[in-house]
N, C-alpha and C positions, 0 to 999 in steps of 0.2 A: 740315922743314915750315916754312914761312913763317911771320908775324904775318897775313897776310889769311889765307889758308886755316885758322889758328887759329881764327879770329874767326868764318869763317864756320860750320866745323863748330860752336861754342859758341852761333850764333846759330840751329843748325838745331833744337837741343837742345827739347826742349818746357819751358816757364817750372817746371814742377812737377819736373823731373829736371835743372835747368841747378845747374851746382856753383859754390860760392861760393866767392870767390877768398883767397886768405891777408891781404888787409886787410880784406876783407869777415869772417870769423873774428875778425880784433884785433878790428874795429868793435864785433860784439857781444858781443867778450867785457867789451868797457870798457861796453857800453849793460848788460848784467846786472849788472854790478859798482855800478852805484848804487844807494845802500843801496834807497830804494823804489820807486820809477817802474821799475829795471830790472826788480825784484822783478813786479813786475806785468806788464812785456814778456816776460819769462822763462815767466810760466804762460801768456801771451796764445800765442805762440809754440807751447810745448810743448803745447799743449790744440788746435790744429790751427787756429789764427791767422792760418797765413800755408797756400800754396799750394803754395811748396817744401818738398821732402820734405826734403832736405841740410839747409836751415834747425829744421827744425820734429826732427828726429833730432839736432841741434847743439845746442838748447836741451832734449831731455828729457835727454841727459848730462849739460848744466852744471846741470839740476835734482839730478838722480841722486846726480852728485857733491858738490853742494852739500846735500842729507839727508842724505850719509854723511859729512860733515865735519860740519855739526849732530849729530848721532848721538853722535861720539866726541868731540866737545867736552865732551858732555853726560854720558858714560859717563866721561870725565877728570874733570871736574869733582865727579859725587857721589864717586867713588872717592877724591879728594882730599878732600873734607867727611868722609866714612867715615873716611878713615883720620887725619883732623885732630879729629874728636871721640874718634877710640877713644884717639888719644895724651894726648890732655887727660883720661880716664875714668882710664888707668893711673897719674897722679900725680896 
């Protein structure tokens, strides 16, 4: 399969079902990665912001994954205070 015939087939695609490309992927994943502005593209995004579907499924995962690392940060974290006050109770 050629690069025109590529292109054409991607450009028959309708804008809500066209897939995004592997730099288009880095792109957002470095625009979510700032600390707040991505923060806020991230829920724009995920809350049905944009028109494509691929896009709008790409950011409720990097949400998803992003509460489940908040989560056990957070589940490390008291676990560590817990177990950093109970050592300091036994002496």
């Amino acid at each position: 399969m050629d690069s025109n015939n590529t292109n054409n087939v991607i450009n028959s695609i309708p804008e809500e079902y066209r897939p995004i490309s592997m730099w288009g992927y880095f792109g957002y994943q470095l625009l979510f990665a700032i600390p707040c502005v991505g923060f806020i593209f991230l829920l724009v995004f995920a809350l049905g912001g944009t028109k494509n579907y691929n896009l709008r499924n790409f950011a409720r995962s990097y949400f998803c994954v992003l509460l489940i690392s908040v989560i056990l940060v957070l589940i490390l974290a008291m676990t560590g205070v817990a177990a950093g006050l109970f050592a300091e109770m036994m002496y």
